[in-house]
N, C-alpha and C positions, 0 to 999 in steps of 0.2 A: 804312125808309130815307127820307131826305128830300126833297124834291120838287126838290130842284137833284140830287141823285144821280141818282134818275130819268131827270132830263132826259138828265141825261151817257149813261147808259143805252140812251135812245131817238137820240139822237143818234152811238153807238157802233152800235145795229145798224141806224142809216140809212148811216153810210160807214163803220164800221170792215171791215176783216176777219174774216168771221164765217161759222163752219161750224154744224153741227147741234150739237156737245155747249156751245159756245160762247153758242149763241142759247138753247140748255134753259137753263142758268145766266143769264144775263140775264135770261131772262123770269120765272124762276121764283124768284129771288135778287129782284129788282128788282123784279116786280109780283105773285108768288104766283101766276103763272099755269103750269099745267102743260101744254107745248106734246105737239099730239097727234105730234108729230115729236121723239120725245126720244132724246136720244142722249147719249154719255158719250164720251169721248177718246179714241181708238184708239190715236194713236199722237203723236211728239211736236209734228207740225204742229198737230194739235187742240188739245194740252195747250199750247202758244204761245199760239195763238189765248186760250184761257181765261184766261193769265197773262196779258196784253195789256189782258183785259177787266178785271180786277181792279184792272192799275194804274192805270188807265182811271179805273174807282169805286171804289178802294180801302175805302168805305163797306161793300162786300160780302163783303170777305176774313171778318169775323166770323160771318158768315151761311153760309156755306161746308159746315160738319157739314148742313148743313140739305139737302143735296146727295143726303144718303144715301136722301132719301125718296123719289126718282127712281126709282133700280134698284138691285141687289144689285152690279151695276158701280160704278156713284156710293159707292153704302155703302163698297166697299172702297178705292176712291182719295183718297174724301171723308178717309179714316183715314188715309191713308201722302199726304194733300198734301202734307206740307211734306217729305217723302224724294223725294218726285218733282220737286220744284221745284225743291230745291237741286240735284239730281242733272242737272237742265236747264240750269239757270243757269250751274253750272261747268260742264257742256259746250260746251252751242250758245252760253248767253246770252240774254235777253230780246230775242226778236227776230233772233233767227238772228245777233246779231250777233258772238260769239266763230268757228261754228263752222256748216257746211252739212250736220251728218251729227251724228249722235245716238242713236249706237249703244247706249250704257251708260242712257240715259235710255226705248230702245226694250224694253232687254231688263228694265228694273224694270218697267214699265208693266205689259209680260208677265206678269210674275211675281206685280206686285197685281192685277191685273187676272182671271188664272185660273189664280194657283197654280201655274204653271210654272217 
């Protein structure tokens, strides 16, 4: 990534909103750093959060498969991103801004996430 992506980067986890699976991706998409606090998207507030960061550096969406190297969690959402994103998008919206509840994008998450 380029040193102006970065910054935007560094500047999204000094004021963005930003949870645990959020910051793994930042740090690890954006500097190769693997935080001892890693975590993966539970549910669609997290997965927001990550969408946000991407629009944010869009520089990172390509980097994204690189996600799987985290966890066996990562591995399988890294794989169904873009069924989960569009599944969010038409729901809630980037940003909650369609919809406050995000049921259909809760229960995919589920289902990549551990095959329920």
């Amino acid at each position: 990534m380029t040193t102006a992506a970065q910054q935007r980067v560094i500047e999204w986890l000094a004021n963005g909103k930003t949870g645990v699976s959020s910051k793994t991706m930042a740090f690890y998409l954006g500097f190769d750093v693997r935080p001892d606090d890693c975590g993966h998207p539970h549910d669609p507030a997290d997965f927001n959060r990550c969408l946000i960061l991407l629009e944010t550096v869009p520089e990172m969406r390509p980097h994204l498969p690189r996600m799987a190297e985290i966890s066996p969690y990562w591995a399988r959402l890294a794989a169904r991103w873009d069924d989960v994103e569009k599944c969010f998008r038409e729901e809630a919206g980037l940003g909650w801004a369609k919809s406050q509840e995000a049921y259909a994008t809760c229960k995919l998450m589920k289902e990549v996430l551990h095959g329920s």
